[in-house]
N, CA, C and O atoms as a Tinker XYZ file with bonds, in Angstrom:
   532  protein
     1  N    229.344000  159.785000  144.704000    73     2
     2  CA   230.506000  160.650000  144.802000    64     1     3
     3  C    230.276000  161.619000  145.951000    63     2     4     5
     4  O    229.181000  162.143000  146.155000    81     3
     5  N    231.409000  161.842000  146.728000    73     3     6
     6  CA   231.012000  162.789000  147.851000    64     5     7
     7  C    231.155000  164.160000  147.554000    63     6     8     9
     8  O    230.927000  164.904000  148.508000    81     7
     9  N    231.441000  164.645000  146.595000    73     7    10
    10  CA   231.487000  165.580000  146.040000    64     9    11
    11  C    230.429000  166.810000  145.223000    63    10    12    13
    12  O    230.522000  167.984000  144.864000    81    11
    13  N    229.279000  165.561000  145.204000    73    11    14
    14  CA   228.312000  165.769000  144.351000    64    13    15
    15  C    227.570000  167.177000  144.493000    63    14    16    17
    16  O    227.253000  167.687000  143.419000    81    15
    17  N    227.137000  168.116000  146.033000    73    15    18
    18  CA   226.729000  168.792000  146.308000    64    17    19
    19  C    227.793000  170.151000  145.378000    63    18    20    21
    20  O    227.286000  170.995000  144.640000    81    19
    21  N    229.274000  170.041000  145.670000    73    19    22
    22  CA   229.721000  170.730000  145.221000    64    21    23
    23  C    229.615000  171.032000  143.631000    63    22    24    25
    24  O    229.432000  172.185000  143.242000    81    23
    25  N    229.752000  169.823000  142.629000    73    23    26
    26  CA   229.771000  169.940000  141.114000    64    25    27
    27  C    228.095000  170.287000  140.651000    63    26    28    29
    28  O    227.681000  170.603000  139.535000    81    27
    29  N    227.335000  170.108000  141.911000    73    27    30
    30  CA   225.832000  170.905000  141.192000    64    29    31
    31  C    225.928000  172.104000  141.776000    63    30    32    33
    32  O    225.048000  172.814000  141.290000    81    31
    33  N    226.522000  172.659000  142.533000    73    31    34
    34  CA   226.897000  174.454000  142.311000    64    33    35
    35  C    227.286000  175.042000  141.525000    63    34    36    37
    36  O    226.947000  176.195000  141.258000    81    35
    37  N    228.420000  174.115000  140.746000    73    35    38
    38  CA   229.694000  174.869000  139.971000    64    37    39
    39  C    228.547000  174.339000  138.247000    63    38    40    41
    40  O    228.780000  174.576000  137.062000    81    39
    41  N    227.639000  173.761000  138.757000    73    39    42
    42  CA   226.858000  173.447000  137.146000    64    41    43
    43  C    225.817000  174.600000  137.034000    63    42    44    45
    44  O    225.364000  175.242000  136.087000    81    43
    45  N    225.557000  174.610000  138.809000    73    43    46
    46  CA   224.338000  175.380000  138.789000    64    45    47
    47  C    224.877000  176.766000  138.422000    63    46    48    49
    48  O    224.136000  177.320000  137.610000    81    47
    49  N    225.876000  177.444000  138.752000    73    47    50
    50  CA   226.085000  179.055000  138.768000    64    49    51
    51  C    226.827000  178.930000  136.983000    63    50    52    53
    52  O    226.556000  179.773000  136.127000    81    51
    53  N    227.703000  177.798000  136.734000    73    51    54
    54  CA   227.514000  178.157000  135.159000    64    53    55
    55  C    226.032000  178.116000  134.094000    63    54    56    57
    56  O    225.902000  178.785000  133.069000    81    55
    57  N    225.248000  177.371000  134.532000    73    55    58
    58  CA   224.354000  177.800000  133.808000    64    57    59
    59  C    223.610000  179.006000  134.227000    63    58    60    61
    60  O    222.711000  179.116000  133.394000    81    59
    61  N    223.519000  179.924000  135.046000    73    59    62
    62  CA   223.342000  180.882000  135.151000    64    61    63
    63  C    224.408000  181.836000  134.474000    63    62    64    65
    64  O    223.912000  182.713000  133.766000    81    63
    65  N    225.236000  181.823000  134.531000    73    63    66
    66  CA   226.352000  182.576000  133.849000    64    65    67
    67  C    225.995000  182.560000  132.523000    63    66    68    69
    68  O    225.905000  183.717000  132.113000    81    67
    69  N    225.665000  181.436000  131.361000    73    67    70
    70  CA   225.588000  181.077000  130.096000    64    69    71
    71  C    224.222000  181.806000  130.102000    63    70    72    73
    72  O    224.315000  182.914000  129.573000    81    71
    73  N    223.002000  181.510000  130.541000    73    71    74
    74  CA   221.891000  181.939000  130.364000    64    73    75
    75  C    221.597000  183.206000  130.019000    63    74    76    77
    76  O    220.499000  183.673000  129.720000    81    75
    77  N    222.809000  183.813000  130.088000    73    75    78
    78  CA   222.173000  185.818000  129.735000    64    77    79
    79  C    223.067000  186.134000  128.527000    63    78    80    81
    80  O    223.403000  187.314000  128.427000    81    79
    81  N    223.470000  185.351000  127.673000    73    79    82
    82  CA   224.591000  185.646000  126.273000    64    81    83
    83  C    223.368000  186.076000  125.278000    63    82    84    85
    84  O    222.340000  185.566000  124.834000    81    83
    85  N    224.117000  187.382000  125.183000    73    83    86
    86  CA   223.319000  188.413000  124.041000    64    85    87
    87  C    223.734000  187.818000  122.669000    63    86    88    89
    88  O    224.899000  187.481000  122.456000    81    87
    89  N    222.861000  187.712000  121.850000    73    87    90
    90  CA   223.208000  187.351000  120.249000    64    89    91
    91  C    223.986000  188.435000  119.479000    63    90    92    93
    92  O    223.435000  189.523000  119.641000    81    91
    93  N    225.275000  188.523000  118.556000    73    91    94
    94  CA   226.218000  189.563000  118.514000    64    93    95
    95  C    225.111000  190.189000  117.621000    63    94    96    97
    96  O    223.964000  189.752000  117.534000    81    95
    97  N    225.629000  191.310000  116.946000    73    95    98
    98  CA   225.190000  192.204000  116.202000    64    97    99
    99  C    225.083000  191.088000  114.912000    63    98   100   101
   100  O    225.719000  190.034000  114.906000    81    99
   101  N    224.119000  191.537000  113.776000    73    99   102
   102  CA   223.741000  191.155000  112.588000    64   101   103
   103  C    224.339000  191.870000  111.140000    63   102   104   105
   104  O    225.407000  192.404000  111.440000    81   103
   105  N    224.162000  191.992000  110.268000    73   103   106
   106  CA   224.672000  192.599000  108.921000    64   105   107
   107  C    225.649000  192.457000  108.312000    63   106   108   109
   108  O    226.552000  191.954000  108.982000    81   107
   109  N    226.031000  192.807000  106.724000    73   107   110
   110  CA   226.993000  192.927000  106.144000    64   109   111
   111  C    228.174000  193.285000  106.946000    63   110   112   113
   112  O    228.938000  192.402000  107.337000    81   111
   113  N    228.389000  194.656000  107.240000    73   111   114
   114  CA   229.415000  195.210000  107.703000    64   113   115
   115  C    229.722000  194.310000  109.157000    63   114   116   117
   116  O    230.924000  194.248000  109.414000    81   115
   117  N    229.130000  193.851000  109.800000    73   115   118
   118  CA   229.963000  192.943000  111.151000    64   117   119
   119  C    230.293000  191.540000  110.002000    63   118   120   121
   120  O    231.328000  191.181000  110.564000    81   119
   121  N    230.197000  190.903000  109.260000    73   119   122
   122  CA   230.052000  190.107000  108.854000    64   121   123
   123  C    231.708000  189.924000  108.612000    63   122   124   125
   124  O    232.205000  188.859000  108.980000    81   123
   125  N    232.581000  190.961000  107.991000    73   123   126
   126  CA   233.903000  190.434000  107.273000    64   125   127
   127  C    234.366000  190.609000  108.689000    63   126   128   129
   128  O    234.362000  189.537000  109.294000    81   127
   129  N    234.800000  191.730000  109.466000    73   127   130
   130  CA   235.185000  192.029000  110.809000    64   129   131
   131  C    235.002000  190.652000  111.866000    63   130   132   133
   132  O    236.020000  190.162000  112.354000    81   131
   133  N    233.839000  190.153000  112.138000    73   131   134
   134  CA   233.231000  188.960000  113.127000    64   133   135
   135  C    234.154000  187.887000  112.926000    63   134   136   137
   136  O    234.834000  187.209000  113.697000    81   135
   137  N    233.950000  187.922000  111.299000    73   135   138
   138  CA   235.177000  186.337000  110.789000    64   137   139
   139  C    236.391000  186.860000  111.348000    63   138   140   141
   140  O    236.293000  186.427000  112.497000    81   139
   141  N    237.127000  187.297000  111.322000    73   139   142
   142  CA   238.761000  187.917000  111.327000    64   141   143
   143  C    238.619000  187.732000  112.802000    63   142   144   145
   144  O    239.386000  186.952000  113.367000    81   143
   145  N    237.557000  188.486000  113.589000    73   143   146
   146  CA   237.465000  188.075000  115.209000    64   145   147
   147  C    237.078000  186.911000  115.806000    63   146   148   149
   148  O    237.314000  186.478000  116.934000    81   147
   149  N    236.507000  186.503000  114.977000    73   147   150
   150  CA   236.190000  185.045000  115.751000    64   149   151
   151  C    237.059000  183.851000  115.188000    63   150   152   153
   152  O    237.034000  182.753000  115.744000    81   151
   153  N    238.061000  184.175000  113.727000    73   151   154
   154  CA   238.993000  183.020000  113.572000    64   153   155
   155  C    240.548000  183.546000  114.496000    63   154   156   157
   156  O    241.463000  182.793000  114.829000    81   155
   157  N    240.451000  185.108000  114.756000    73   155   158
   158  CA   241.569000  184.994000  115.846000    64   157   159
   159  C    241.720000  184.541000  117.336000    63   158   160   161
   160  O    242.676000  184.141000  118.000000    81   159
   161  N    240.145000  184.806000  117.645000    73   159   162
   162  CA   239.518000  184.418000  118.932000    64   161   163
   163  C    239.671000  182.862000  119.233000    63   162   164   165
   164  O    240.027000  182.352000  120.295000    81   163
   165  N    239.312000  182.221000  118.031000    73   163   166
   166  CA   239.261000  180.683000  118.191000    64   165   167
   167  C    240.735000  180.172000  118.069000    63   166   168   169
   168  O    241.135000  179.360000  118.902000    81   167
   169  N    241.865000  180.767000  116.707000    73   167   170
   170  CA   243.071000  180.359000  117.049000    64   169   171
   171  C    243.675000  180.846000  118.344000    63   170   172   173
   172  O    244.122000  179.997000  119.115000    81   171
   173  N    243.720000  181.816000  118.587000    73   171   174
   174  CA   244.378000  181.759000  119.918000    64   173   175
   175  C    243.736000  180.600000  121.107000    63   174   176   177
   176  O    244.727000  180.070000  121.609000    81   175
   177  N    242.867000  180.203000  121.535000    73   175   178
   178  CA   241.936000  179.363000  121.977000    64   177   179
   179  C    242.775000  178.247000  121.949000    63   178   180   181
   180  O    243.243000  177.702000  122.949000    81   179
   181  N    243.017000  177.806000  120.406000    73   179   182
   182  CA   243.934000  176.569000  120.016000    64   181   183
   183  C    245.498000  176.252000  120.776000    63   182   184   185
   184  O    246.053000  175.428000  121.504000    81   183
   185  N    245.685000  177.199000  120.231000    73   183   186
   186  CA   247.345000  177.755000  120.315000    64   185   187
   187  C    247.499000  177.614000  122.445000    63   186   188   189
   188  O    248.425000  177.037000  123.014000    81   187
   189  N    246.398000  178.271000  123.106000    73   187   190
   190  CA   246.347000  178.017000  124.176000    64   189   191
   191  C    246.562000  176.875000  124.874000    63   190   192   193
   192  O    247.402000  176.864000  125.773000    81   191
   193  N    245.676000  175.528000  124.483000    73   191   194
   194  CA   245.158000  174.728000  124.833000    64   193   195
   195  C    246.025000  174.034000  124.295000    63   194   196   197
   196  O    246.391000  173.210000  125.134000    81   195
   197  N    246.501000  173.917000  123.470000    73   195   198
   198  CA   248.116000  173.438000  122.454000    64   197   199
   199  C    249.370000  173.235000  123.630000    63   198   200   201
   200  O    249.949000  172.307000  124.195000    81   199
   201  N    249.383000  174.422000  123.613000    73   199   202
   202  CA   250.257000  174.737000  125.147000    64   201   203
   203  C    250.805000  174.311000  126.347000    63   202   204   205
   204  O    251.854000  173.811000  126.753000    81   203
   205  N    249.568000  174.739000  126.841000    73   203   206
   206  CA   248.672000  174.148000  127.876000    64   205   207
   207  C    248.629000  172.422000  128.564000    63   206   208   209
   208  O    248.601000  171.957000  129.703000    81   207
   209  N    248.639000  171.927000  127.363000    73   207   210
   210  CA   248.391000  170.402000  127.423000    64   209   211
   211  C    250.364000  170.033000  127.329000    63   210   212   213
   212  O    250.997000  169.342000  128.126000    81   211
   213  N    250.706000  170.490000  126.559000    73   211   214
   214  CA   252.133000  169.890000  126.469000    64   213   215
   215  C    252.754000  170.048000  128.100000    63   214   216   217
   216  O    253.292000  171.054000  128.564000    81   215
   217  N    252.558000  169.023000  128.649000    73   215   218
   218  CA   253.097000  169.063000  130.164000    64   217   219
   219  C    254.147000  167.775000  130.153000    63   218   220   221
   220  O    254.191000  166.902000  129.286000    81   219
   221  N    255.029000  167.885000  131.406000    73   219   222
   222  CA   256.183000  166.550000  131.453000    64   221   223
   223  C    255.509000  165.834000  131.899000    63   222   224   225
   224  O    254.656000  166.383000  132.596000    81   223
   225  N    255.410000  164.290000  131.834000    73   223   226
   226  CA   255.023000  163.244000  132.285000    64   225   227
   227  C    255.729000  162.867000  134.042000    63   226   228   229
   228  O    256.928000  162.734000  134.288000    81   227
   229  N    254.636000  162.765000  135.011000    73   227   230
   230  CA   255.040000  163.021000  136.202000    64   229   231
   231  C    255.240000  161.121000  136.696000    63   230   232   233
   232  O    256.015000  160.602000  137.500000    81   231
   233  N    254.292000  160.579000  135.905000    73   231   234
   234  CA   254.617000  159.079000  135.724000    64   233   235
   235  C    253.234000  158.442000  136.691000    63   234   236   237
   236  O    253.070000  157.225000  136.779000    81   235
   237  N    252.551000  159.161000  137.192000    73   235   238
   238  CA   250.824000  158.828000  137.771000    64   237   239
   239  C    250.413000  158.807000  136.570000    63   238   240   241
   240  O    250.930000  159.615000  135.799000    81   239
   241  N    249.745000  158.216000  136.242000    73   239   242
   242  CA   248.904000  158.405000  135.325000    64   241   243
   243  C    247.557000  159.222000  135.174000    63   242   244   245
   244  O    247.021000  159.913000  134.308000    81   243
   245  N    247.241000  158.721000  136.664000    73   243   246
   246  CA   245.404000  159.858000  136.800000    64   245   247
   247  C    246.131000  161.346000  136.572000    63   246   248   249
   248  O    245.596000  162.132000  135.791000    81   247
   249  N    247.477000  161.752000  137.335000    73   247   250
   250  CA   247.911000  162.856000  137.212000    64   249   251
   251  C    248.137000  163.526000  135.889000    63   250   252   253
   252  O    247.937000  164.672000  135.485000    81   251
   253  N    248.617000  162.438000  135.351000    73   251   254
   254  CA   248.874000  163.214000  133.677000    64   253   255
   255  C    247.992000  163.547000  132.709000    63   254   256   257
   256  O    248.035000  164.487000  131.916000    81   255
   257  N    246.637000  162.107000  132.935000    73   255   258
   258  CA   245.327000  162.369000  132.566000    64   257   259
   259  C    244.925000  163.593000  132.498000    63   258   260   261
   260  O    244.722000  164.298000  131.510000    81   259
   261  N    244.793000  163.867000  133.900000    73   259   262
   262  CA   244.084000  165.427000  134.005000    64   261   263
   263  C    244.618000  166.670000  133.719000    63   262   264   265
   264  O    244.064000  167.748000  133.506000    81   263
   265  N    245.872000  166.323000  133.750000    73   263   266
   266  CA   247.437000  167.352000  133.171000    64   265   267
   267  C    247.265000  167.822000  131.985000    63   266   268   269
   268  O    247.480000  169.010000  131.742000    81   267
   269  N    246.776000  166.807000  130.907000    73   267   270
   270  CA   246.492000  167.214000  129.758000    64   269   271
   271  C    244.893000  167.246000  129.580000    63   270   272   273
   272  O    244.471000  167.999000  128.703000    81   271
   273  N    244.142000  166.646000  130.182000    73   271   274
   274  CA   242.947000  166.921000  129.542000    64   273   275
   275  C    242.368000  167.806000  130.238000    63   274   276   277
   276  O    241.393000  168.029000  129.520000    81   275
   277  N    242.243000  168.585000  131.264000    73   275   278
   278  CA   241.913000  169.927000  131.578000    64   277   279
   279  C    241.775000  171.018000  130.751000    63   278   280   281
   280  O    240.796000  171.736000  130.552000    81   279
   281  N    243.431000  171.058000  130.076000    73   279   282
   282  CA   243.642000  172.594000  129.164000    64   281   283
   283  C    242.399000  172.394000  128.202000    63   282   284   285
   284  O    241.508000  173.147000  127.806000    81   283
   285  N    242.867000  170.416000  127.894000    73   283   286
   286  CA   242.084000  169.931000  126.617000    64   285   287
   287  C    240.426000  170.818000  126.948000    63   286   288   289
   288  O    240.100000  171.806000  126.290000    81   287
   289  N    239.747000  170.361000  127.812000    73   287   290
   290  CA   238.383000  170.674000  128.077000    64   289   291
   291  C    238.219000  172.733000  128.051000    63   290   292   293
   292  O    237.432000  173.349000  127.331000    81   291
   293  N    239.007000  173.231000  128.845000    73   291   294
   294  CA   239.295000  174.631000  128.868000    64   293   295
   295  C    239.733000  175.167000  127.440000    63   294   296   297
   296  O    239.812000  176.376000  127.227000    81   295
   297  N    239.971000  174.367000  126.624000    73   295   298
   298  CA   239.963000  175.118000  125.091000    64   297   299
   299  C    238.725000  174.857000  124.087000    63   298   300   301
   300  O    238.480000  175.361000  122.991000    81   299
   301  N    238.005000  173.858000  124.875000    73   299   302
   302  CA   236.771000  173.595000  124.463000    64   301   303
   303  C    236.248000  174.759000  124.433000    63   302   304   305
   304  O    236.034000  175.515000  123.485000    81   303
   305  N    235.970000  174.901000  126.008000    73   303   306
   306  CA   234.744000  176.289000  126.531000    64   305   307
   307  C    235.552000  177.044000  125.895000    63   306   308   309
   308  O    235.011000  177.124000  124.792000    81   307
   309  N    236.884000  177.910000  125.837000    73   307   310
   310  CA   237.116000  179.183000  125.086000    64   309   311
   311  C    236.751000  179.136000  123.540000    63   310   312   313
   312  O    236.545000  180.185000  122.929000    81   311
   313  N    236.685000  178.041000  122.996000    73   311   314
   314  CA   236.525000  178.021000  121.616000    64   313   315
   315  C    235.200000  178.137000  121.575000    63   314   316   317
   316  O    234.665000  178.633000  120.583000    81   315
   317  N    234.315000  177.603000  122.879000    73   315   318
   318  CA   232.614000  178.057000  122.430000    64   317   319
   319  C    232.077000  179.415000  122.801000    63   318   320   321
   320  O    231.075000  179.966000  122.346000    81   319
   321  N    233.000000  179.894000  123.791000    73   319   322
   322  CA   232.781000  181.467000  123.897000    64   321   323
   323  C    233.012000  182.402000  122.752000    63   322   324   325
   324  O    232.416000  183.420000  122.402000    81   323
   325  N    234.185000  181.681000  122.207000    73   323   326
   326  CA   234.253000  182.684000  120.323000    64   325   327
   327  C    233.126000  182.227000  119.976000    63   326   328   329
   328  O    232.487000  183.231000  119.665000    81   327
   329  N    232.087000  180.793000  119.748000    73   327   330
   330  CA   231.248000  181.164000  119.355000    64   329   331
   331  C    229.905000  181.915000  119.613000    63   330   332   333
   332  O    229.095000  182.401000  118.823000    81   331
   333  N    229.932000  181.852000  120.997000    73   331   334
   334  CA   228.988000  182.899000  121.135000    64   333   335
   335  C    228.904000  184.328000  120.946000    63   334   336   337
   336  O    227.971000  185.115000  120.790000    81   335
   337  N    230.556000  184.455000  121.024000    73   335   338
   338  CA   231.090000  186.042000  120.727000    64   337   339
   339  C    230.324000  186.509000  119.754000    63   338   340   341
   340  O    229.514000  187.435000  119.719000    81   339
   341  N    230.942000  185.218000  118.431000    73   339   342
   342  CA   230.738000  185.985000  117.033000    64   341   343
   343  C    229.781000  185.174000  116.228000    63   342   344   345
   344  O    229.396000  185.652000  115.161000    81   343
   345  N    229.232000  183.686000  116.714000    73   343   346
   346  CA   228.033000  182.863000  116.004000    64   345   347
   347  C    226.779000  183.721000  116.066000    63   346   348   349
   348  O    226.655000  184.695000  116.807000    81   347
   349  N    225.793000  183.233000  115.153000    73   347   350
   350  CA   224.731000  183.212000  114.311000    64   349   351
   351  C    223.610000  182.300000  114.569000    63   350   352   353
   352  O    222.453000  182.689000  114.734000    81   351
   353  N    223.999000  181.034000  114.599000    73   351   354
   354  CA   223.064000  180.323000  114.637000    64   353   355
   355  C    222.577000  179.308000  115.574000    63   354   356   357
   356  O    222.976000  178.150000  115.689000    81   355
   357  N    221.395000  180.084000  116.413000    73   355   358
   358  CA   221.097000  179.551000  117.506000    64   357   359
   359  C    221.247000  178.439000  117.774000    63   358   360   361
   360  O    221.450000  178.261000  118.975000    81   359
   361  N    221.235000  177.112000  116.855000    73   359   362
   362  CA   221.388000  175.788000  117.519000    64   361   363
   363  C    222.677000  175.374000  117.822000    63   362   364   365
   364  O    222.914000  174.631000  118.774000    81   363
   365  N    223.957000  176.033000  116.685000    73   363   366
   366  CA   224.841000  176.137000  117.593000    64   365   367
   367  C    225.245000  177.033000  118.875000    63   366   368   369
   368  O    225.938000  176.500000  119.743000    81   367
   369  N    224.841000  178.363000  119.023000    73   367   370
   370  CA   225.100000  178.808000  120.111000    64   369   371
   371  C    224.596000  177.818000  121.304000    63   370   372   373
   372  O    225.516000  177.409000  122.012000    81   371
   373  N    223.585000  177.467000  121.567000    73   371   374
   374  CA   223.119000  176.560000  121.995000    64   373   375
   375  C    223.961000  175.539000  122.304000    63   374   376   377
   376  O    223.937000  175.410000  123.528000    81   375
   377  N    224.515000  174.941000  121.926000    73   375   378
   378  CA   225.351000  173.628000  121.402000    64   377   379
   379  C    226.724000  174.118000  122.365000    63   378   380   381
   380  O    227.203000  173.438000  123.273000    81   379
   381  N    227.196000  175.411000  121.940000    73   379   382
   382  CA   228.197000  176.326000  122.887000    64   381   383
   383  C    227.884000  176.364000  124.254000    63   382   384   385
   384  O    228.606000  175.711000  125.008000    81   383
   385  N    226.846000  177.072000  124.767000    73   383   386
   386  CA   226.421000  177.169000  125.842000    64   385   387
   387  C    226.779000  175.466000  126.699000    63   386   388   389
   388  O    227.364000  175.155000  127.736000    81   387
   389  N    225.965000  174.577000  125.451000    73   387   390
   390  CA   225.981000  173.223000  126.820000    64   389   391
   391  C    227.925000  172.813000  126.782000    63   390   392   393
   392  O    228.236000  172.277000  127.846000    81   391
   393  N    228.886000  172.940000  126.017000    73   391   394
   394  CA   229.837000  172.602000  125.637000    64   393   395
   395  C    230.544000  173.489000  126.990000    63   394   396   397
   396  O    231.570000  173.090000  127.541000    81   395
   397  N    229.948000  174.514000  127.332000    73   395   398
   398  CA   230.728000  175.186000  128.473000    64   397   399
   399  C    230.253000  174.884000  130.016000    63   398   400   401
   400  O    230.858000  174.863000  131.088000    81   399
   401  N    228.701000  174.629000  129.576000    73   399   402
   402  CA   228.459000  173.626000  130.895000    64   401   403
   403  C    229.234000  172.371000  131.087000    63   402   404   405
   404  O    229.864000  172.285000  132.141000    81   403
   405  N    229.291000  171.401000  130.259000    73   403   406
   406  CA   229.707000  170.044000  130.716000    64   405   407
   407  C    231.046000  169.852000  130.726000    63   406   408   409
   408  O    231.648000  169.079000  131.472000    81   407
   409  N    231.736000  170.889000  129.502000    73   407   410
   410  CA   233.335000  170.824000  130.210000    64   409   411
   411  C    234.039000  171.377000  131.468000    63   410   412   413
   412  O    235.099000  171.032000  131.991000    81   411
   413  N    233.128000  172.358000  131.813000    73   411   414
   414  CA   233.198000  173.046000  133.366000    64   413   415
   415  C    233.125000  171.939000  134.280000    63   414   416   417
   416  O    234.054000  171.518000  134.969000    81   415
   417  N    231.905000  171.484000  134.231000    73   415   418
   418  CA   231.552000  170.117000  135.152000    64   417   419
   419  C    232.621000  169.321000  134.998000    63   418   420   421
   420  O    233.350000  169.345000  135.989000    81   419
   421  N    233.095000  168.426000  133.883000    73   419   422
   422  CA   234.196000  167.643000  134.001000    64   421   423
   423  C    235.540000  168.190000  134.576000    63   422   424   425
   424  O    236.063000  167.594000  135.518000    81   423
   425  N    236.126000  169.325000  134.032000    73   423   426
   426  CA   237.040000  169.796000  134.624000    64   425   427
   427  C    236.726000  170.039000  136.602000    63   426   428   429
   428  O    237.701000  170.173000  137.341000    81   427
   429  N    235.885000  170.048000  136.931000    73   427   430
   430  CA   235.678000  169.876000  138.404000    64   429   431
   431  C    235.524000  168.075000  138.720000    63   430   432   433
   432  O    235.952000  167.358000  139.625000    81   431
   433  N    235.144000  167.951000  138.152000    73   431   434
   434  CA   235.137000  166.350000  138.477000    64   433   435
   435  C    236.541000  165.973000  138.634000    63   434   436   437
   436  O    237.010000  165.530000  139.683000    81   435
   437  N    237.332000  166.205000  137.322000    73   435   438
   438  CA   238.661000  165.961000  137.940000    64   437   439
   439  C    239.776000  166.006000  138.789000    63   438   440   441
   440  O    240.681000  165.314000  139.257000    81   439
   441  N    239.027000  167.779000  138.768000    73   439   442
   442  CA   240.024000  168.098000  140.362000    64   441   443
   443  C    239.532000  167.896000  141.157000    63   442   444   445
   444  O    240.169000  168.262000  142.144000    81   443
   445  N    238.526000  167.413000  141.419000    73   443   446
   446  CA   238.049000  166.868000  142.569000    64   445   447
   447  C    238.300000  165.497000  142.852000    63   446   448   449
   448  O    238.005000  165.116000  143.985000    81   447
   449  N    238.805000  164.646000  142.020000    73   447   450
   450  CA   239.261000  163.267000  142.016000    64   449   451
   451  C    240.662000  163.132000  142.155000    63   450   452   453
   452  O    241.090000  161.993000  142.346000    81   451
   453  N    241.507000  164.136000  142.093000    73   451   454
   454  CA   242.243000  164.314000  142.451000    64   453   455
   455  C    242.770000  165.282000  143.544000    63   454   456   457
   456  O    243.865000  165.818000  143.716000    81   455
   457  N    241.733000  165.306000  144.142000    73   455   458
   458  CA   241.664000  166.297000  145.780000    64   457   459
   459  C    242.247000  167.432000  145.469000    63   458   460   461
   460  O    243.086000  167.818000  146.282000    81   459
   461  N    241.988000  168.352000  144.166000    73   459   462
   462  CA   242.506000  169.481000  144.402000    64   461   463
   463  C    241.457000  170.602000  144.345000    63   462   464   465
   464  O    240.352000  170.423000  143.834000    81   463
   465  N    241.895000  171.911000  144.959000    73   463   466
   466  CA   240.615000  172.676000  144.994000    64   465   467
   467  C    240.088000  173.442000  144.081000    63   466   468   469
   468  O    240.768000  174.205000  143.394000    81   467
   469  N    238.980000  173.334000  143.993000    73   467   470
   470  CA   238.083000  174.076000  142.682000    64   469   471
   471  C    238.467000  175.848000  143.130000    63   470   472   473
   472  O    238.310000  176.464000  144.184000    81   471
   473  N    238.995000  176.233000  141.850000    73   471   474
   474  CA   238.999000  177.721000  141.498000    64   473   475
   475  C    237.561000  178.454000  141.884000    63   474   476   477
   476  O    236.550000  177.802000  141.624000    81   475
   477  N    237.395000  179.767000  142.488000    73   475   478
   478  CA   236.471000  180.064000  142.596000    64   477   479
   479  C    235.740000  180.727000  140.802000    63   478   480   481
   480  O    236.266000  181.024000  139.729000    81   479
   481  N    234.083000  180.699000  141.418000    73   479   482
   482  CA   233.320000  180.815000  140.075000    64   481   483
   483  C    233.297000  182.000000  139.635000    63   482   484   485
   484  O    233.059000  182.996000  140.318000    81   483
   485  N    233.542000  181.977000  138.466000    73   483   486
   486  CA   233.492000  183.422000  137.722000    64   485   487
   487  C    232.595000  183.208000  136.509000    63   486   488   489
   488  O    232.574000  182.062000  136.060000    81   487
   489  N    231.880000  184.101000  135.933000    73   487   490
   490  CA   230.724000  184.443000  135.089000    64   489   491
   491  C    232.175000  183.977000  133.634000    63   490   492   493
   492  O    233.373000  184.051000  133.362000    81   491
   493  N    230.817000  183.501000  133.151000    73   491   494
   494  CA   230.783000  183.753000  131.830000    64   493   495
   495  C    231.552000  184.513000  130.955000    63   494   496   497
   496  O    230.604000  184.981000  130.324000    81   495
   497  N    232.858000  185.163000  130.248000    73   495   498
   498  CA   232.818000  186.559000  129.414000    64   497   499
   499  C    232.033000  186.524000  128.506000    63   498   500   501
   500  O    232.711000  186.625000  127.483000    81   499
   501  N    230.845000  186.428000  128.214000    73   499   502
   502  CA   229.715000  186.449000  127.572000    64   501   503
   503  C    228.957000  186.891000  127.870000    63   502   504   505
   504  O    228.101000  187.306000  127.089000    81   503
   505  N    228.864000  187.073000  129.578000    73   503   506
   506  CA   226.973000  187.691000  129.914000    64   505   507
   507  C    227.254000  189.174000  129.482000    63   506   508   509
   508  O    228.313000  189.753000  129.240000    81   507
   509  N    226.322000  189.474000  129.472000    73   507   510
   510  CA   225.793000  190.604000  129.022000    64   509   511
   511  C    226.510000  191.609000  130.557000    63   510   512   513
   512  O    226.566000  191.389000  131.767000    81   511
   513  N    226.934000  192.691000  129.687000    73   511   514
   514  CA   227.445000  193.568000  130.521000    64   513   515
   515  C    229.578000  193.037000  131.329000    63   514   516   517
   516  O    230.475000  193.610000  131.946000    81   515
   517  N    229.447000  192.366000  131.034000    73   515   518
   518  CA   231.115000  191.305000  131.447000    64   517   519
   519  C    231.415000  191.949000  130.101000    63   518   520   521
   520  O    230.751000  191.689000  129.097000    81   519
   521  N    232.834000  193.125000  130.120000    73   519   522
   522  CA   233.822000  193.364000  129.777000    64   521   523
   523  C    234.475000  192.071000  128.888000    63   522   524   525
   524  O    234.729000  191.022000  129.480000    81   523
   525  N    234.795000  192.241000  127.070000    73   523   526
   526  CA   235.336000  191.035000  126.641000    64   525   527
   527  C    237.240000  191.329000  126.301000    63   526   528   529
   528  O    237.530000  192.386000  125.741000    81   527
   529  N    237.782000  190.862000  126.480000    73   527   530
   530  CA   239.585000  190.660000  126.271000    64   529   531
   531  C    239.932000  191.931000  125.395000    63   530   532
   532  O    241.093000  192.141000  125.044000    81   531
């Protein structure tokens, strides 16, 4: 792929981005609060990507492919950023982290297969110190 130099930047600076996610706070009291934030965090996520994907059929097919499965992949990563927001348990955070690497990567693969230009890179809303919604 001639592209290749570019999608190991956009892999390389997201895993730098993912690599500094602080584990949320612990205890009872975040415990009822976290749920209520992280099942609104994740429905909206849905509801997004719901959205998002409902596009008109342009009648390309690679075009429509990526028409809908973009949002599809981009509600992935927002749904794993709620979990890093508000998860617990490292093997899934973990599991989050790679879910935002490889749908990043695919979503560049596509626009790049379809010659369009990659958005510039932005961090994580997870690292540490990045302002959250």
């Amino acid at each position: 792929m001639r592209h290749n130099s570019l999608i190991v930047s956009v892999i390389l600076g997201t895993c730098a981005a993912t690599s500094t996610v602080a584990a949320p706070p612990t205890g009872a009291a975040h415990a009822l609060r976290n749920d209520k934030a992280f099942l609104a965090e994740n429905d909206a996520a849905m509801s997004k990507m719901m959205r998002d994907m409902a596009v008109k059929p342009t009648g390309d097919a690679d075009a429509d492919f990526a028409a809908t499965m973009i949002p599809h992949h981009q509600g992935a990563i927002d749904m794993a950023v709620a979990e890093l927001h508000y998860g617990r348990n490292e093997q899934l955070r973990r599991i989050a982290q790679e879910i935002i690497v490889d749908q990043q990567q695919e979503i560049a693969a596509m626009r790049l297969a379809l010659g369009q230009k990659l958005p510039p890179s932005a961090a994580v809303p997870t690292q540490t110190g990045t302002k959250m919604k």
